[in-house]
C-alpha positions as CSV (number, residue, x, y, z in Angstrom):
1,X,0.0,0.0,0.0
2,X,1.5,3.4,-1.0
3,X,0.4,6.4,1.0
4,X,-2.6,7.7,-1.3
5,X,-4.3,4.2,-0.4
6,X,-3.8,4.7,2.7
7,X,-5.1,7.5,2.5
8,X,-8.2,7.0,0.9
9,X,-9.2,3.9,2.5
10,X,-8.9,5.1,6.5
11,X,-10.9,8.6,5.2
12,X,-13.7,6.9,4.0
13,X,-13.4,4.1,7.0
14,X,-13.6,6.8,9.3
15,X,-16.2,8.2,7.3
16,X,-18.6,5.6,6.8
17,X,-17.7,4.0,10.2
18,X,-20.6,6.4,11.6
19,X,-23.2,7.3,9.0
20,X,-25.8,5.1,8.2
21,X,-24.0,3.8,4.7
22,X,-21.9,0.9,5.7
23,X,-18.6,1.0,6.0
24,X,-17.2,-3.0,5.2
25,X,-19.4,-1.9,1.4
26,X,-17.2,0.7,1.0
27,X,-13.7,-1.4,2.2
28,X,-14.7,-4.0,0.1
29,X,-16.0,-2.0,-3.3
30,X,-13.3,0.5,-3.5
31,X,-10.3,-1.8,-4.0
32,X,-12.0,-3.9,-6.6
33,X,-13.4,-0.5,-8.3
34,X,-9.7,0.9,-8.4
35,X,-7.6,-2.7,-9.1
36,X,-5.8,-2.2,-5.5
37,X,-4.9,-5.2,-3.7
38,X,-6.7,-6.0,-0.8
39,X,-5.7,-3.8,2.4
40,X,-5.6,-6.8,4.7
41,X,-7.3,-7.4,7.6
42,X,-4.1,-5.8,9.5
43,X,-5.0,-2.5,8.2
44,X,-8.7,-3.1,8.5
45,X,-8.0,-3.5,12.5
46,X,-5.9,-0.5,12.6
47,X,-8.9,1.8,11.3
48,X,-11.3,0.7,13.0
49,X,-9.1,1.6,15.8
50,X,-9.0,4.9,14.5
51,X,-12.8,5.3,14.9
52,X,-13.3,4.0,18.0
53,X,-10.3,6.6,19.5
54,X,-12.8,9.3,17.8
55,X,-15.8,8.0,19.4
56,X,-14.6,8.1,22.9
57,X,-13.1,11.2,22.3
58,X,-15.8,12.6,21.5
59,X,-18.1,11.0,23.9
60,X,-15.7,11.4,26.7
61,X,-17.5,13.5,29.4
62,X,-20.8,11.3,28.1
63,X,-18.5,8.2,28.9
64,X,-16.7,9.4,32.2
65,X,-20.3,10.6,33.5
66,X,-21.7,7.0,32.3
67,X,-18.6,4.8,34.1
68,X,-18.6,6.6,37.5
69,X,-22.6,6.4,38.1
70,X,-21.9,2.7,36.7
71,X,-19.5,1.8,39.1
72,X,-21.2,3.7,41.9
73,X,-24.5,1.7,41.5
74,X,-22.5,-1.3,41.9
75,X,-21.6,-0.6,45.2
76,X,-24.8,0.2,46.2
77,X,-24.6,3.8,45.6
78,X,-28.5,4.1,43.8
79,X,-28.7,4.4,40.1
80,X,-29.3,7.4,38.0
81,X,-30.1,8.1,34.6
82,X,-26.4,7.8,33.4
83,X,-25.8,4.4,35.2
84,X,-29.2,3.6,33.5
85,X,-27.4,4.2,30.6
86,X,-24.4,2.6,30.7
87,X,-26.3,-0.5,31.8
88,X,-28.3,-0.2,28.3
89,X,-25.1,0.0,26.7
90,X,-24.3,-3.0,27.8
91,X,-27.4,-5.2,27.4
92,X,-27.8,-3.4,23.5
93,X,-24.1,-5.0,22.7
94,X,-24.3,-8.3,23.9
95,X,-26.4,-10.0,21.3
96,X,-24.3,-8.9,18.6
97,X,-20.5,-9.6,20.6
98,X,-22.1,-13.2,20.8
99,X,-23.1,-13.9,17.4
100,X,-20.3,-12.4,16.2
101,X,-18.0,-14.3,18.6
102,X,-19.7,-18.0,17.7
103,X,-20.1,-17.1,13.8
104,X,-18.5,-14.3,12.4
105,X,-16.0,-16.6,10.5
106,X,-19.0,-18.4,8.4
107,X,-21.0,-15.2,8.2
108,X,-17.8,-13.6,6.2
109,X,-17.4,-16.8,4.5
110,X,-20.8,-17.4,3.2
111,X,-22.0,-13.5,2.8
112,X,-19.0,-11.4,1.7
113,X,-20.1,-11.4,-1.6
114,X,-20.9,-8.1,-3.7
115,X,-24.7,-8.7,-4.7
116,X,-25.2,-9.0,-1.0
117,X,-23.8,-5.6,-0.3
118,X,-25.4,-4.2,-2.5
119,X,-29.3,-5.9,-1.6
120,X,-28.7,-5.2,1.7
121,X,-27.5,-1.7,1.2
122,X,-30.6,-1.1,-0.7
123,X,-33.1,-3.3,0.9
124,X,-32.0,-1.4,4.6
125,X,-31.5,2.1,3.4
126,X,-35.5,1.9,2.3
127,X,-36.1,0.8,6.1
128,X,-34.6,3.8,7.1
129,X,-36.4,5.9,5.0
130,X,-39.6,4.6,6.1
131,X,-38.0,4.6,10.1
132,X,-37.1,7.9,9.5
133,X,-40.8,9.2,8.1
134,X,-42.1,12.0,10.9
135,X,-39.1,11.3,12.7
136,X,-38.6,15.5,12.5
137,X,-40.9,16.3,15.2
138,X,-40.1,13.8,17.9
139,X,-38.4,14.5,21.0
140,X,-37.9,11.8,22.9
141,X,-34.4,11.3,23.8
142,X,-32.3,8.4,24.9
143,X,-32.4,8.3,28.5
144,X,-35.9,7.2,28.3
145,X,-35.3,3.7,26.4
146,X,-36.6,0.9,28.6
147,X,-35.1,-2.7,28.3
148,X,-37.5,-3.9,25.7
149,X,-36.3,-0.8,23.5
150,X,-32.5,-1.7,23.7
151,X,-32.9,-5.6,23.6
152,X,-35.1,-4.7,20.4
153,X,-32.3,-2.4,19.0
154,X,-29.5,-4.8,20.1
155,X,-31.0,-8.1,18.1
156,X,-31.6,-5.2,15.3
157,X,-27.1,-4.8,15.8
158,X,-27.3,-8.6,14.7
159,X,-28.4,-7.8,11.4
160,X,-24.6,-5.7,10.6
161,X,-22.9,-8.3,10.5
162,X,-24.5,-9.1,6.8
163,X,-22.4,-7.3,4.7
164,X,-23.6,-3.6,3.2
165,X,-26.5,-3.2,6.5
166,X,-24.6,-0.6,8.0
167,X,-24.1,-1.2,12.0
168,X,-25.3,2.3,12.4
169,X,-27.7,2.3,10.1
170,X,-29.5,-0.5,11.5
171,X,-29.3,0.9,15.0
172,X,-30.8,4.1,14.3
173,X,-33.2,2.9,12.2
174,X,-34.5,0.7,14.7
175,X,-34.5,3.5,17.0
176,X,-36.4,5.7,14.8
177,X,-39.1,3.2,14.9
178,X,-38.9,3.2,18.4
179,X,-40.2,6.6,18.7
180,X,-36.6,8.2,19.4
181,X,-35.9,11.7,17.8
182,X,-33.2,11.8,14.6
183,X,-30.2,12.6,17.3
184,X,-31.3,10.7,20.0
185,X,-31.1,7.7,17.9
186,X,-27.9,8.4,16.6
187,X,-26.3,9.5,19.9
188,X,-27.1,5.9,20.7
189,X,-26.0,4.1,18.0
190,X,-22.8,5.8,18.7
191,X,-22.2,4.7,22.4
192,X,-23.4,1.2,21.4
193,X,-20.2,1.7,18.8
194,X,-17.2,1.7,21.2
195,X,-17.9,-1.5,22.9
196,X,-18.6,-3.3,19.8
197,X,-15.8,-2.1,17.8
198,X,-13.9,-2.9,20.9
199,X,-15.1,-6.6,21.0
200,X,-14.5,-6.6,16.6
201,X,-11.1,-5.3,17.1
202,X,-10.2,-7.9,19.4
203,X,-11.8,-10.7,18.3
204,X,-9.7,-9.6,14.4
205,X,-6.4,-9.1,16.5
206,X,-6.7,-12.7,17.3
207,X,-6.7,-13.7,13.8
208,X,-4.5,-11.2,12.4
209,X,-1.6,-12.9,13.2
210,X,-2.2,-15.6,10.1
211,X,-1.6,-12.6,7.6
212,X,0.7,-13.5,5.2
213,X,1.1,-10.0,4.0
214,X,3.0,-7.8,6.6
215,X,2.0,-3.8,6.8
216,X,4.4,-1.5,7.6
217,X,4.0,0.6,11.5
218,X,3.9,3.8,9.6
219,X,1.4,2.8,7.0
220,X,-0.7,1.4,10.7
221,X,-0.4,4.7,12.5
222,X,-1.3,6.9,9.8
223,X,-4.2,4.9,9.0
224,X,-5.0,5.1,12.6
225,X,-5.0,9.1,12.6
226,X,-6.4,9.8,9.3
227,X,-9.6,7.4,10.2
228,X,-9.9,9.2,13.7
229,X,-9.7,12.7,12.2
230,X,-12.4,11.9,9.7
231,X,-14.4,9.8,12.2
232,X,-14.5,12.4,14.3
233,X,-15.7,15.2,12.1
234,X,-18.1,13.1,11.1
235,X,-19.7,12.1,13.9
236,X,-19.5,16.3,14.9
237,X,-21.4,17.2,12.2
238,X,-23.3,14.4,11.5
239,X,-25.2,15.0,15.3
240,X,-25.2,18.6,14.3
241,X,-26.8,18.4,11.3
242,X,-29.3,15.6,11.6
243,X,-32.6,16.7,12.3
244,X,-32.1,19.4,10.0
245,X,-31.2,16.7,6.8
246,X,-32.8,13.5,8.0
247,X,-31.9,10.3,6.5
248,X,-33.1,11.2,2.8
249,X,-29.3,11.9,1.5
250,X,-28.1,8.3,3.1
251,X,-31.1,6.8,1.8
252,X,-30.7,7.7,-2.0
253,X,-26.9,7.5,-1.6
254,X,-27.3,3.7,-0.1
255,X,-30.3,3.1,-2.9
256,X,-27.4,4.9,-5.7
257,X,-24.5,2.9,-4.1
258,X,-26.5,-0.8,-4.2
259,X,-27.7,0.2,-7.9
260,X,-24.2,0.7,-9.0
261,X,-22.7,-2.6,-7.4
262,X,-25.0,-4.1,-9.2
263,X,-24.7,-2.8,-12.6
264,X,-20.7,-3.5,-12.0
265,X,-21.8,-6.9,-11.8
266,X,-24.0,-7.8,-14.3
């Protein structure tokens, strides 16, 4: 990998990592539309690195304010609305740390294959779109999910691993039907992001020690920056911008993206 692939590929990681377009379509797509060889799932690891350093940054007070009251009600310290939280956080990423964990290897195996990304990345950007329908005059935020709301939009999490769904896609969409305003859902896909990029990023570190194509330690850590830079401005002006947009422009580009796999293809 030369620089400018570098380049590209941890910008629109960082990207994609957080809008409702699915990042593994774009990984995937991009090196067969420009004949580069596969990135490896070295460099794959190291971006998604990159986006999770961007979400906790970015979330840090959220996260700090989430952890103590966490570890307070533990102790018997009473709960709160940010302990509630956290606990949501939890419960919303277990289903999809366990499939993952027991079948992500057969899921890439039998899925990873470009008509799928791009049916799902039509197919799920039209369930946002309907999700997303009144969605601009709704207020309810996300401190006031209850445990059949998470469970509901964790088993929704499930459904990233196909490639081309879009883990934040899915999450806010099923949130959006769930009554949630345009940034409460999205605030909450986002914390549901660090501890399942976490748990990806470990459970890929295991296996990235059968790559037969080593990557150098400058090409890692300047992946690693350039997909946190462009994670985090996303995800800045993604919450800022939200309810004013709606999902219309990640609808037609998801619809426009899955239309153009396929006429690749056939």
């Amino acid at each position: 990998m030369d620089n400018l692939h570098v380049f590209i590929l941890a910008v629109v990681q960082g990207l994609t990592e957080f809008l409702p377009i699915s990042s593994s379509a774009h990984l995937v797509l991009l090196p067969r539309l420009l004949d580069w060889p596969d990135q490896g799932l070295v460099f794959d690891v190291a971006v998604h690195c990159g986006s999770l350093i961007a979400v906790l940054f970015y979330f840090r007070t959220e996260v700090w304010r989430m952890l103590r009251s966490w570890t307070r009600s533990l102790g018997g310290g009473g709960s709160d609305e940010d302990s509630l939280l956290a606990w949501w956080v939890i419960i919303g990423t277990l289903p999809a740390v366990l499939v993952g964990f027991l079948f992500q290897g057969d899921i890439e195996e039998s899925l990873r294959h470009a008509w799928i990304l791009a049916t799902a990345s039509i197919l799920f950007g039209i369930l946002l779109w309907i999700a997303d329908r009144g969605a601009a005059h709704r207020e309810r935020d996300e401190y006031s999910l209850t445990l059949k709301d998470v469970l509901l939009i964790g088993f929704a999490q499930v459904l990233a691993l196909i490639p081309g769904t879009s883990r934040s896609g899915i999450t806010i969409t099923m949130g959006l039907f769930l009554g949630l305003s345009r940034r409460a859902a999205a605030r909450f896909s986002f914390l549901l992001a660090m501890p399942v990029i976490l748990a990806s990023g470990v459970l890929q570190a295991q296996r990235m020690f059968v790559e037969v194509r080593p990557i150098g330690w400058g090409e890692l850590l300047l992946g690693i920056l350039l997909s946190a830079l462009a994670a985090g401005l996303c995800i800045h002006y993604f919450l800022r911008l939200v309810e004013r947009i709606g999902m219309l422009p990640f609808v037609v580009y998801r619809v426009a993206l899955g239309g153009l796999i396929l006429m690749l293809l056939y």
